[in-house]
BAFI-337559 format. One line per 3 residues: number of its first residue (from 1); their letters; for each residue x, y, z of C-alpha. Coordinates in Angstrom, 2 decimals, m for minus. Layout:
N
NUM	a	X/Y/Z  ...
***
This chain:
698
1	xxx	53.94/107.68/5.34  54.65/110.70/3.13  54.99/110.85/m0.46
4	xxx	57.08/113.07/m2.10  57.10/115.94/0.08  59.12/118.79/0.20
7	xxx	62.66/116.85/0.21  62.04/115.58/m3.41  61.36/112.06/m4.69
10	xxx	61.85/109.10/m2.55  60.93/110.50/0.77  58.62/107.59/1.86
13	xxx	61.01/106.30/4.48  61.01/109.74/6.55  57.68/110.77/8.61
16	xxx	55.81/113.74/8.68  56.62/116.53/11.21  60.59/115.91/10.62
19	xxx	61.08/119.68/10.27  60.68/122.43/12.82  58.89/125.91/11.81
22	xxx	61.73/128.24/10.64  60.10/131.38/12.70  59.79/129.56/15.71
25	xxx	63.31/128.39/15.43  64.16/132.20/14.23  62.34/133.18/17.59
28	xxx	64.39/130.95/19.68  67.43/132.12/18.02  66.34/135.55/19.57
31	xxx	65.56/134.35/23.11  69.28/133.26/22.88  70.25/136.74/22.78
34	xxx	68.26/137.65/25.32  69.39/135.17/27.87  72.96/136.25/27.27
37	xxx	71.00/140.10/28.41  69.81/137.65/31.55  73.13/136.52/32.63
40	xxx	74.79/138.55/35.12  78.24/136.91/34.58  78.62/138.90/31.14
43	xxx	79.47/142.46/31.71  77.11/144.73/32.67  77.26/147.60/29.45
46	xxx	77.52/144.22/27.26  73.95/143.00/29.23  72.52/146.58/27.59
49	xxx	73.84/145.83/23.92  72.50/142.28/23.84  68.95/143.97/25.40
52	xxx	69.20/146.43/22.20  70.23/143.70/20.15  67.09/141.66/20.89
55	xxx	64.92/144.89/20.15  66.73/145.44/16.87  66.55/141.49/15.45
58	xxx	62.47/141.45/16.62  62.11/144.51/14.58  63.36/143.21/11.57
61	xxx	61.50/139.86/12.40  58.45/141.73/12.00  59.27/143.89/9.02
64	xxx	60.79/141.01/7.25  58.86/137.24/8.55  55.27/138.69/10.06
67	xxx	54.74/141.28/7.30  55.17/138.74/4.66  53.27/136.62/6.05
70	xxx	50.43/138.55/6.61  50.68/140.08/3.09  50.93/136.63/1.35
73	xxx	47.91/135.69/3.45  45.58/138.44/2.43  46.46/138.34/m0.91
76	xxx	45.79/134.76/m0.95  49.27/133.55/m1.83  50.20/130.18/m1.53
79	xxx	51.90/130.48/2.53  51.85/126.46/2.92  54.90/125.66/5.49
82	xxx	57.18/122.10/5.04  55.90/121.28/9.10  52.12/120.80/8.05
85	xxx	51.08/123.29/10.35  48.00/125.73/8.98  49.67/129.41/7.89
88	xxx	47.18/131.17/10.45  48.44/128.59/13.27  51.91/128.99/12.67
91	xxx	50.95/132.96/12.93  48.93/132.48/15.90  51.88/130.84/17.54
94	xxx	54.66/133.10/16.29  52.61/136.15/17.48  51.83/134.52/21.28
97	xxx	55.68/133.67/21.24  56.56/136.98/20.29  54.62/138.67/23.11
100	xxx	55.97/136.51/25.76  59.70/137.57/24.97  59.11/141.18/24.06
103	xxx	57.60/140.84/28.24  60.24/138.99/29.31  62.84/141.35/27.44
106	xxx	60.81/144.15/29.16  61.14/142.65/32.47  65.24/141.68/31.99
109	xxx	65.59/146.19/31.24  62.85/146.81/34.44  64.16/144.54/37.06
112	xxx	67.62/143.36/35.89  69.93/145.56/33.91  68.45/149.09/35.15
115	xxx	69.53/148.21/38.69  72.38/147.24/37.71  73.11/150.33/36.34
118	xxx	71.82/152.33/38.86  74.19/150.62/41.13  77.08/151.33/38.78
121	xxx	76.29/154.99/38.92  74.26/155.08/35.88  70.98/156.40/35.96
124	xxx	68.36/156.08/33.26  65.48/158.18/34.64  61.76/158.85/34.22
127	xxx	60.60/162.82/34.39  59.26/162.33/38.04  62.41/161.32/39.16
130	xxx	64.50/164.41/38.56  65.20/166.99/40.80  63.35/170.58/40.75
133	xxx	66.92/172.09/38.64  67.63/169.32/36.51  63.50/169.59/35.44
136	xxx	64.20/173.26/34.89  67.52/173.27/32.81  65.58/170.28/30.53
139	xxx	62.50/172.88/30.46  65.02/175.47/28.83  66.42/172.61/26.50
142	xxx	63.12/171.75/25.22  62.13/175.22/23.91  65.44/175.80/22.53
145	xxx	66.03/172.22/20.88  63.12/170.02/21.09  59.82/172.42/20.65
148	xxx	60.88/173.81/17.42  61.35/170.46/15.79  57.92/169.12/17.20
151	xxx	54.56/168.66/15.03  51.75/168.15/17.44  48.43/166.54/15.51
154	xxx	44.76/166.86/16.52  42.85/163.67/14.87  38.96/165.41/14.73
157	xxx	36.62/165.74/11.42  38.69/168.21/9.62  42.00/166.17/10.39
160	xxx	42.27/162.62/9.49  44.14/160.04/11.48  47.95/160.92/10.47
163	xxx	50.00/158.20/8.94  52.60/156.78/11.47  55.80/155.66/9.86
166	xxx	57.40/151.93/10.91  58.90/152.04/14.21  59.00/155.82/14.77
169	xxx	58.00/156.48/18.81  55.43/158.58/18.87  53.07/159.89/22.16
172	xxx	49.25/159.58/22.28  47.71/161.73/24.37  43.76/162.12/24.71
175	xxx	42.80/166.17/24.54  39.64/167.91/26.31  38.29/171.10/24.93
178	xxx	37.67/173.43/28.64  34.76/175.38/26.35  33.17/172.94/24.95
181	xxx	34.06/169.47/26.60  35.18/168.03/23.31  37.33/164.92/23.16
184	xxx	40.07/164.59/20.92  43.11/161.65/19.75  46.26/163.90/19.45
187	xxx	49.60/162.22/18.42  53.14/163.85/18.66  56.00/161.81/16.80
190	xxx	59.30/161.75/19.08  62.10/163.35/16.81  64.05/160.23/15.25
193	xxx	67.12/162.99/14.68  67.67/163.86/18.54  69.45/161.75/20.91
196	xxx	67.01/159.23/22.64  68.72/159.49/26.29  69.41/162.99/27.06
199	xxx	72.39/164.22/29.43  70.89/165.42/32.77  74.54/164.96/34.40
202	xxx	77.39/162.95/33.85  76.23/159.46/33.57  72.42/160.38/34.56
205	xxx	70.15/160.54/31.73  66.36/160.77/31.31  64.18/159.48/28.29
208	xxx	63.63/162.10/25.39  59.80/161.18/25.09  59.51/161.81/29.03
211	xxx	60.68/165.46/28.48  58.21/166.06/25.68  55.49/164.81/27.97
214	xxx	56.26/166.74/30.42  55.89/169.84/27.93  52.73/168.90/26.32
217	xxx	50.91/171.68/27.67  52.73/173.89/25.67  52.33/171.99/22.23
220	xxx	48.11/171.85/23.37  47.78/175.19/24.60  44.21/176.45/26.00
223	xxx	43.60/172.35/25.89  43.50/170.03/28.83  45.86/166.89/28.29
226	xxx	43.97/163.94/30.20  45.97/161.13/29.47  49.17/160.37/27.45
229	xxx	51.46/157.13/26.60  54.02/156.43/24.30  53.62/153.69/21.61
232	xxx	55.39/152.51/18.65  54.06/151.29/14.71  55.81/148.60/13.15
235	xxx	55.28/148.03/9.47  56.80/145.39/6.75  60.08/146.36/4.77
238	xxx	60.72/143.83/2.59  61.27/144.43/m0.94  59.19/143.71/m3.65
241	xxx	60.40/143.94/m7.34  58.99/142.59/m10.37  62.54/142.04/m11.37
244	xxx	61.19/139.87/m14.62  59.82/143.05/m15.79  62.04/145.67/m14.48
247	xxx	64.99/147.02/m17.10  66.36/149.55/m14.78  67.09/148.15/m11.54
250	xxx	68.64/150.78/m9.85  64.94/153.29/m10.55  63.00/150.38/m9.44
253	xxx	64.69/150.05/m6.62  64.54/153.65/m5.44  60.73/153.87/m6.14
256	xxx	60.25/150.43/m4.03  62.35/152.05/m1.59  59.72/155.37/m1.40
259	xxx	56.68/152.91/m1.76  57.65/150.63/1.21  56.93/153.44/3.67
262	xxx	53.56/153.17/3.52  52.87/148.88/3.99  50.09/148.07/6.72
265	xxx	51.18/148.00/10.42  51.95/144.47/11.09  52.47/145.33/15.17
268	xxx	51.39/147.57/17.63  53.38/148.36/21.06  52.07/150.41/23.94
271	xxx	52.94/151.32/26.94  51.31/149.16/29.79  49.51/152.10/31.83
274	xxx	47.89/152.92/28.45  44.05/152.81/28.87  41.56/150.99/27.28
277	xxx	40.15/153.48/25.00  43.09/154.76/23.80  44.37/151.47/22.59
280	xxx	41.13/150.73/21.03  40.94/153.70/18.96  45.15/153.01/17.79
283	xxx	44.13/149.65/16.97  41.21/150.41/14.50  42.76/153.46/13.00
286	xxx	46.26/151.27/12.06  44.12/148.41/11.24  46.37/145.82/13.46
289	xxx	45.80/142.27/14.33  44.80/142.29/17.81  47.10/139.37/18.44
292	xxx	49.96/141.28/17.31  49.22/144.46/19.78  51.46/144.52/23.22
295	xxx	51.21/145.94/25.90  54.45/146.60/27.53  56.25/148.47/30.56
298	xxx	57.99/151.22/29.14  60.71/152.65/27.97  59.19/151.45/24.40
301	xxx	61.56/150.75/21.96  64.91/149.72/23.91  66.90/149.39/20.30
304	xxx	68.16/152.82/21.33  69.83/151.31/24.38  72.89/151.11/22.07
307	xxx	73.87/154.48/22.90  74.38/153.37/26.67  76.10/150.43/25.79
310	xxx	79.02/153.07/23.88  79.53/154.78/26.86  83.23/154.55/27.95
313	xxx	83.14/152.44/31.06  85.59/149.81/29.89  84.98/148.15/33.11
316	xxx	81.68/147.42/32.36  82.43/145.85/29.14  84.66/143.07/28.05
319	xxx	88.33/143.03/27.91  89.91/145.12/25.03  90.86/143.09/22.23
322	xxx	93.38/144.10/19.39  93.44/141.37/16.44  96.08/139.82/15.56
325	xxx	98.15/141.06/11.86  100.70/137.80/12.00  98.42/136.72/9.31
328	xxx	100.48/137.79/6.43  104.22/138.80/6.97  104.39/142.57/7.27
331	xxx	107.82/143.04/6.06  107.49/141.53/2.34  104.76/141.93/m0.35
334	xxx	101.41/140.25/0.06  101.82/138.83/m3.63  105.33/137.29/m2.90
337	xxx	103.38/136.48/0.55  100.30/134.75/m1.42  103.02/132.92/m4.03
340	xxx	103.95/130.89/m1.49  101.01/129.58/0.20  97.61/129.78/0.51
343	xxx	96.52/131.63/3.95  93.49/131.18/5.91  92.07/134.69/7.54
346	xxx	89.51/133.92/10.74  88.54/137.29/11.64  87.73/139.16/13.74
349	xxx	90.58/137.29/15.75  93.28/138.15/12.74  92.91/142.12/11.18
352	xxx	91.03/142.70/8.91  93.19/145.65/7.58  96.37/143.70/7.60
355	xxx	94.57/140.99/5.27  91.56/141.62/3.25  91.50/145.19/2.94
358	xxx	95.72/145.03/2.54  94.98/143.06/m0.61  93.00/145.17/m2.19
361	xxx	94.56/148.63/m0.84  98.15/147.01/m2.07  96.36/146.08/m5.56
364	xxx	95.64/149.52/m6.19  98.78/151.25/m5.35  100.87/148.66/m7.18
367	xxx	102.10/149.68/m10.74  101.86/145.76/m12.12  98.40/145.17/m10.82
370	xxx	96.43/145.65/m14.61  92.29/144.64/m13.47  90.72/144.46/m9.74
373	xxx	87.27/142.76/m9.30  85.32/143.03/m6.56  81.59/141.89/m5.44
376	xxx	80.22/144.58/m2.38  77.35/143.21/m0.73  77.48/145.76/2.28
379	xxx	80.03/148.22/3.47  80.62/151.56/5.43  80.48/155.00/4.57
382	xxx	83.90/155.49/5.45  85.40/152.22/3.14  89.04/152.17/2.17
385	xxx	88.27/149.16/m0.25  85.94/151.67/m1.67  88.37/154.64/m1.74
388	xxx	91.32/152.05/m3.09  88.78/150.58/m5.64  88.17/154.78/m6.67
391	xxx	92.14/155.15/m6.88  92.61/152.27/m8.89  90.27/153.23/m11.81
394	xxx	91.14/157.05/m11.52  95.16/155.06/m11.96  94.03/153.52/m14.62
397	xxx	93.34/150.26/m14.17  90.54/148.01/m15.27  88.35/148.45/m12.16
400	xxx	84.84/145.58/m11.88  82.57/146.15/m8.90  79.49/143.79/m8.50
403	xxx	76.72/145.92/m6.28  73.91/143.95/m4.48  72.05/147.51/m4.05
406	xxx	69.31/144.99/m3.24  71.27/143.93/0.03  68.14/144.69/2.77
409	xxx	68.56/147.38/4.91  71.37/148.82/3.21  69.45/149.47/m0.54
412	xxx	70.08/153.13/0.14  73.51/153.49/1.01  74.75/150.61/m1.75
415	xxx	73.01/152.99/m4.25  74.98/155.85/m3.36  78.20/153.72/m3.53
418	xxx	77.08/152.49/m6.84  76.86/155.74/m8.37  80.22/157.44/m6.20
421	xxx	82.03/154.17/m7.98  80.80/154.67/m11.45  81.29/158.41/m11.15
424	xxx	85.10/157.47/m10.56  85.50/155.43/m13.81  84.71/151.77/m11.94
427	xxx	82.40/149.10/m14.37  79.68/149.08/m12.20  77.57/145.69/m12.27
430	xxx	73.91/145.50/m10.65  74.28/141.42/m10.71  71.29/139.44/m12.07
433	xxx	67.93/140.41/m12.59  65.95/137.57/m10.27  69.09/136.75/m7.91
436	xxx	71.09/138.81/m5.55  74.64/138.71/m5.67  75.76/137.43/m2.23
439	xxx	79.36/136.01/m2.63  82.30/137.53/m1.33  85.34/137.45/m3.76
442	xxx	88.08/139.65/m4.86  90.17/138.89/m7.98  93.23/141.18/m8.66
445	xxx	95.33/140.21/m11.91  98.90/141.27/m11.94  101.50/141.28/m14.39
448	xxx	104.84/139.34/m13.04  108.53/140.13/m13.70  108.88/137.50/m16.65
451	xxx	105.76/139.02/m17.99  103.02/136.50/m16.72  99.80/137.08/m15.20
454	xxx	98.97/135.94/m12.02  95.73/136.15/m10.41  94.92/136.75/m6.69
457	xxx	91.78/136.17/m4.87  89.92/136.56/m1.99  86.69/134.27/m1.18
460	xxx	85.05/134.93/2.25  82.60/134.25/4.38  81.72/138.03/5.14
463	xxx	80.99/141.15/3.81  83.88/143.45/3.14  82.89/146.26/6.11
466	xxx	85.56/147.44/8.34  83.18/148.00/10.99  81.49/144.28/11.47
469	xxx	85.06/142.89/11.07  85.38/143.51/14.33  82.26/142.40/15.41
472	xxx	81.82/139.29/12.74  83.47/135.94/12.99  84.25/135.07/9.25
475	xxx	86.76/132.94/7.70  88.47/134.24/4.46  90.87/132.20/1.84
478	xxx	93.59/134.48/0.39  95.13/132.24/m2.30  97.17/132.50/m6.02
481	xxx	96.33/129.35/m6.85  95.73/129.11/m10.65  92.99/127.00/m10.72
484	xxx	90.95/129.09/m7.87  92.11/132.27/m9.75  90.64/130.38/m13.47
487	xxx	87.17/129.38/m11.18  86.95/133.29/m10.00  87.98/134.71/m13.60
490	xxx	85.27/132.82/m14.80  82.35/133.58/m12.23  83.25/137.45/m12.66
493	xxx	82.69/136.77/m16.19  79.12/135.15/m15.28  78.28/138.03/m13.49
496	xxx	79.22/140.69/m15.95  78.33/138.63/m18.92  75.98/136.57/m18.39
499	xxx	77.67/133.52/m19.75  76.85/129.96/m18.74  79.85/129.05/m16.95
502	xxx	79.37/125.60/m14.80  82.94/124.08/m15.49  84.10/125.07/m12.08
505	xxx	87.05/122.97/m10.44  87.23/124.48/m7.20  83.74/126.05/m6.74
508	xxx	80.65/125.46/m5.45  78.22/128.19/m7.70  74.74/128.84/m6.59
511	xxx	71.80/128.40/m7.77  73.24/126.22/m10.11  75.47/123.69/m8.41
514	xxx	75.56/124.56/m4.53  72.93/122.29/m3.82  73.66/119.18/m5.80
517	xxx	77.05/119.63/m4.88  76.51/119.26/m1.08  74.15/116.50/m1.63
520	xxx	76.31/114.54/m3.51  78.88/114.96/m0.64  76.17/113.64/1.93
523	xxx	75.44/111.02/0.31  78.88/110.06/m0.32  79.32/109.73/3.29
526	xxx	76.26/107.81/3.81  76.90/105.34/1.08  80.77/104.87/2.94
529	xxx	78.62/104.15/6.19  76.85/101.72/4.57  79.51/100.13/3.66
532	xxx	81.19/100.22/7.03  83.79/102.76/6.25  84.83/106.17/8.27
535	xxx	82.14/108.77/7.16  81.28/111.86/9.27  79.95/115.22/8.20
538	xxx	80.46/118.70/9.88  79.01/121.82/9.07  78.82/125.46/10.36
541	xxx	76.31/127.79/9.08  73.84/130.34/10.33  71.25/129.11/9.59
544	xxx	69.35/125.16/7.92  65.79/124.96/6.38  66.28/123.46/3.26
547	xxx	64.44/120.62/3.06  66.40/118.63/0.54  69.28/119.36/2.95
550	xxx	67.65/118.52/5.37  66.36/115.19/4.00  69.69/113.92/2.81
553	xxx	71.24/114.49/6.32  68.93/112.25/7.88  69.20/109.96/5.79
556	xxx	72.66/110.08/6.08  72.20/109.50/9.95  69.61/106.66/9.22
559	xxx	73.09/105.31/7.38  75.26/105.59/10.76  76.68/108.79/9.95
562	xxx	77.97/111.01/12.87  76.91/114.19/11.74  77.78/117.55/13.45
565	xxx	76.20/121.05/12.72  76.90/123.96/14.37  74.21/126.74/13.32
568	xxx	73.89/130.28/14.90  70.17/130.99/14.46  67.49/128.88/12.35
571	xxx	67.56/125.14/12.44  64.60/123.33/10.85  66.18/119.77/11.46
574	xxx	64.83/118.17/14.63  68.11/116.32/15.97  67.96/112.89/18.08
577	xxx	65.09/111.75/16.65  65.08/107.87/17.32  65.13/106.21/13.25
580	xxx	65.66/109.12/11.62  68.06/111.70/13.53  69.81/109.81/16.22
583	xxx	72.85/110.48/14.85  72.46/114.00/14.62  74.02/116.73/17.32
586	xxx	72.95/120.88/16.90  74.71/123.19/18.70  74.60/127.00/19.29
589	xxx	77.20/129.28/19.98  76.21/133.16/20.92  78.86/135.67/22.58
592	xxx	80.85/138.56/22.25  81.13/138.23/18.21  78.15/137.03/15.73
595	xxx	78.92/133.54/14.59  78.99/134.35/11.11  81.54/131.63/9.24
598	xxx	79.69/128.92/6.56  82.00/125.67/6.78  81.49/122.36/5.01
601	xxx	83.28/119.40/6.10  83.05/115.72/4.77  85.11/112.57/5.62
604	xxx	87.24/111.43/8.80  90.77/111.78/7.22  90.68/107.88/7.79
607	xxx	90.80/104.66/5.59  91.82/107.11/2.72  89.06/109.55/3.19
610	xxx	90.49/112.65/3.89  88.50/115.35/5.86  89.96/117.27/2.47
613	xxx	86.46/117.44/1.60  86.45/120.99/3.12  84.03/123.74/1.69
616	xxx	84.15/127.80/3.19  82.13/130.16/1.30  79.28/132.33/1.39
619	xxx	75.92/130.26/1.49  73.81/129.43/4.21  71.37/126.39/3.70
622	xxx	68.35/127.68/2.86  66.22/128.08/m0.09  67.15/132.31/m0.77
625	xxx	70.73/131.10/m0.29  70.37/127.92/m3.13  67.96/129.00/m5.53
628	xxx	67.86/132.78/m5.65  71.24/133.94/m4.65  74.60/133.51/m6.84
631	xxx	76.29/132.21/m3.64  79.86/129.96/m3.76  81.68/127.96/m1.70
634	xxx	85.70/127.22/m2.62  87.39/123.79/m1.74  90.05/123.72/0.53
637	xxx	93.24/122.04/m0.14  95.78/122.93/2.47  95.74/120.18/4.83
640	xxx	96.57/122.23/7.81  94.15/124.67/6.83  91.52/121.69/6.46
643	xxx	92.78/120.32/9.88  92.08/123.69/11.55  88.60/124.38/9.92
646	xxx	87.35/120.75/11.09  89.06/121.05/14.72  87.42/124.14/15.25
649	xxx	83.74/122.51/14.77  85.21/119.71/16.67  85.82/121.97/19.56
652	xxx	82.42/124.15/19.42  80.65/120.60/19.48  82.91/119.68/22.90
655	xxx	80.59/119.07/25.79  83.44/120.93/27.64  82.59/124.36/25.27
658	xxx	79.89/126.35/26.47  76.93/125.91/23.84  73.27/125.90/23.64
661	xxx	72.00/122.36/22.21  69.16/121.59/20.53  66.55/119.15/20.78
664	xxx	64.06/117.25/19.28  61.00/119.60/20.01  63.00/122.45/18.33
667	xxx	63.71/123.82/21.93  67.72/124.76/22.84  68.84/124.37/25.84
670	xxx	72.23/126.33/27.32  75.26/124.71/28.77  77.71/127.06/30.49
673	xxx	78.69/125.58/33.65  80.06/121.69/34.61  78.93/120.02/37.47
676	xxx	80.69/121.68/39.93  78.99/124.73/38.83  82.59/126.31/36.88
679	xxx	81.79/127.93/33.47  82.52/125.78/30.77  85.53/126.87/27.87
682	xxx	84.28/130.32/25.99  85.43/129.32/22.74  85.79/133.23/21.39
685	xxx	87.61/133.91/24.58  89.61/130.84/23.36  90.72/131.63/20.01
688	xxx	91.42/135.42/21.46  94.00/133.87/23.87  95.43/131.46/20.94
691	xxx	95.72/134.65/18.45  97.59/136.81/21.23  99.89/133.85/21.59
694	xxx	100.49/133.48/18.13  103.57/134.64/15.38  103.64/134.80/12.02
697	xx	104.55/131.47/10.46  106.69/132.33/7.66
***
């Protein structure tokens, strides 16, 4: 039996090995994504962007998950894992597992999807492969474009091993000296700033490190070029700030941001035909784990496999999609809109534009609006929330922003943003030293015509980026409601303040409250099971691993309750587990849009228990989300609204929707077709259909 393990006290009646590793589970989450590249039912230009998707999520996986690991490791930081398993075997495995899909991606691109393309009359080609004119008009485009921008570099006494920045494509090639039969490593770096796939002819492309190849001669002139191969340097990225010590954020942040550039190389990819030698000599100048070196087919690096995924083939991609804008009426005021109910926003099947953004564009032309508040987590460089926000304060009204420039990824371009809004006359907040500010709210007080304020808010799900709404399925609440609008007023005031606010009505605050709050709604429902009255739980998230979670769910299954969670990508709950889980179902639900919506749902409506107990917010369940994140989740009250957000985990869970489903060994397995071999309901395609169908119901 175990004692009080990671769950907290009173854990004796649950076994060891109840949790699965979370980068395992992360890994599966990725071969997901890459079976949707496998599946030649999905349109062929959509096959590419899930290919480039894979590359693009393993990338970060080993920025973010293997470089942290291996850094806590050698620094000899605690790296113990809630499964038991020894740190160096869980990075044994999660390096073997690694390699096998980074081949079996490699293999989907080499025998699948290039093909395809081929067939469709678009050819991605290697240098060999191109006729005697197309060779020469890419021979005049290299000197012209290509060879200025080059830096070729001779590794011999006098010049040191260069540094090779994370995940720049570079070219090894070994050099011979004709006079004096000297050996040399060269290395030329493949320019990050020109396209990837050159134009040969319409639709018929070749590979921008095959054309530089092709050239070295030129770049090693008098030298005889013996042998050359693309590989690729991947190196961590995560941020670390010693934020108890650190006064000025935004400096630290920048510096990090310089320093980062230069972390150990964490993985090593090379093209297969590479020889022995050559990889022998990369792997002891970059100091890589041997485990973590692989050997691949090329093209290296198929992230860039975006840019044939944009080409405009709409045949080759899914059906074109315009989202709905019956959301809100669009012949009366959103405020006299939002007076009168409360209204529920599921993007990206409703507009974005005609809701979120509308609120806070409207706010900031309107003459009664007084204050707008606003957290920004991530957005785009070409932002009309951020260009309203800038009009509003240049108006003259009371203008808060709350800045996560510690969002990863996008530290840069939320620093710029930060300044361009302070520069404007906007109270710039950097959120709390220690925590990152991750929930999505927007507060807008106006004065009415009898001379009241009234506050008007936005919580979501999402970040407020034009770009991903399209891409993103998030839920938003648009509401007046006084109480929500008191809850908000005071969390802004947290924020910019630093008060102690925990009085919340209608909210859910992180890393206060989040957590005991959902517990005490688990175990609510257990206790009603073991009573023998309705209970059920429901939740949507992207992702599980908190053990305390974790542990209260199955105990709540242990209890009788039926307990549904739908979760996009980590899951450290083992489901079905006879005694401890049997109650449990996981499913997973990858398509067209990123599953991107947190829902919490508690009760059966029956016996007095209404499925009221409805939670939509911004946390995930996991310990970044709970403990070092000011996350929130808002209670919903409008019963059809609650009917709708339960229904619609009710339907992703329907053996008749096509899902992947996990099982007890922490492997998922897809269901897309019924017995008679038809494909099962595409709940995206779905709620596309019902939004086309649907009018505005005011």
């Amino acid at each position: 039996m175990l004692a009080d393990g990671p769950g907290g006290a009173g854990n004796d009646e649950l076994p060891p090995g109840r949790y699965l590793d979370r980068d395992e589970s992360w890994l599966r989450f990725n071969q997901r994504v890459l079976e949707l590249a496998e599946d030649e039912t999905i349109p062929l230009l959509e096959r590419v962007r899930f290919l480039a998707i894979f590359a693009s999520n393993l990338d970060e996986f080993f920025m973010v998950r293997v470089a942290g690991r291996v850094r806590r490791m050698a620094a000899g930081l605690p790296v113990d894992s809630a499964t038991g398993i020894p740190p160096e075997q869980l990075l044994e495995n999660t390096l073997k597992m690694a390699g096998e899909l980074a081949s079996r991606h490699a293999a989907c691109f080499g025998d699948s999807v290039l093909p395809a393309l081929d067939a469709e009359g678009i050819e991605i080609l290697r240098w060999k492969q191109l006729a005697a004119a197309e060779q020469k008009k890419l021979q005049e485009l290299f000197r012209e474009r290509i060879y200025p921008v080059l830096t070729p570099l001779i590794v011999d006494p006098a010049h040191p091993f260069p540094y090779i920045s994370s995940l720049s494509l570079s070219l090894a090639a070994t050099i011979v000296n004709p006079r004096t039969g000297t050996r040399m490593f060269a290395r030329v770096k493949v320019p990050p700033l020109l396209p990837r796939f050159l134009t040969v002819a319409s639709y018929r492309f070749v590979l921008l490190e095959d054309v530089i190849a092709a050239h070295l001669p030129e770049l090693f002139k008098g030298l005889d070029v013996i042998e050359h191969h693309a590989f690729r340097v991947t190196r961590g990225r995560d941020l670390e700030i010693d934020e108890d010590m650190t006064e000025d954020l935004l400096k630290s942040l920048e510096r990090e941001l310089t320093r980062r550039r230069f972390e150990p190389a964490v993985r090593l990819e090379a093209e297969q035909p590479m020889s022995g030698d050559m990889l022998d000599d990369l792997v002891t100048e970059l100091g890589v784990d041997t485990r973590a070196v692989y050997r691949l087919p090329g093209p290296l690096d198929l992230s860039g496999l975006t840019a044939i995924a944009d080409l405009d083939l709409p045949k080759l991609k899914y059906p074109a999609f315009v989202p709905s804008e019956t959301a809100l009426p669009r012949d009366s005021s959103i405020f006299s809109a939002l007076a009168k109910r409360d209204v529920l926003v599921h993007l990206p099947y409703d507009s974005f534009a005609a809701s979120v953004q509308r609120l806070v564009v409207s706010a900031a032309h309107d003459p009664r609006v007084l204050a707008i508040k606003q957290t920004l987590y991530r957005t785009s460089g070409d932002s009309e929330i951020v260009d309203a926000l800038i009009g509003a304060a240049e108006g003259g009204k009371q203008v808060v922003v709350v800045v996560e420039i510690k969002a990863r990824f996008d530290e840069r371009a939320n620093i710029a943003w930060a300044r361009t809004l302070e520069e404007a006359g906007c109270h710039v907040v950097y959120g709390f030293v220690g925590l990152k500010t991750h929930c999505k709210m927007v507060l807008v007080v106006r004065e009415e015509p009898d001379g009241s304020l009234r506050r008007f808010c936005h919580i979501g799900t999402g970040n407020y980026h034009p770009a991903t709404a399209r891409l993103y399925e998030d839920f938003g609440l648009l509401t007046a409601d006084r109480t929500v609008g008191q809850d908000i007023t005071d969390l802004f005031n947290h924020l910019t303040a630093y008060g102690q606010e925990s009085g919340y009505r209608r909210l859910l605050v992180a890393p206060e409250d989040l957590r005991p709050g959902l517990l005490e709604r688990i175990d609510e429902q257990a206790e009603r099971a073991r009573r023998g009255q309705p209970a059920r739980i429901r939740m949507k998230c992207n992702a599980i691993i908190d053990e305390a979670i974790i542990d209260s769910l199955y105990r709540a299954s242990q209890a009788g309750v039926p307990i549904d969670l739908w979760i996009r990508g980590i899951c450290g709950l083992r489901p079905g587990m006879p005694g401890m889980s049997e109650t449990i179902r996981v499913r997973s639900i990858l398509g067209r849009f990123l599953e991107h919506s947190r829902v919490y749902a508690f009760g059966t409506g029956e016996d007095g228990a209404a499925v009221g107990n409805v939670w939509l917010g911004s946390a995930d369940l996991m310990h970044r989300n709970l403990d070092r994140r000011v996350e929130m989740l808002v209670r919903v009250t409008d019963p059809a609204q609650r009917a709708d957000l339960s229904s619609l985990i009710d339907l992703a869970m329907d053996d008749g929707t096509a899902s992947w489903w996990l099982g007890s060994d922490g492997a998922w397995t897809r269901h897309y077709l019924d017995s008679s071999g038809a494909p099962l309901r595409d709940i995206q395609q779905y709620l596309i259909q019902l939004r086309q169908g649907r009018t505005a119901g005011y």
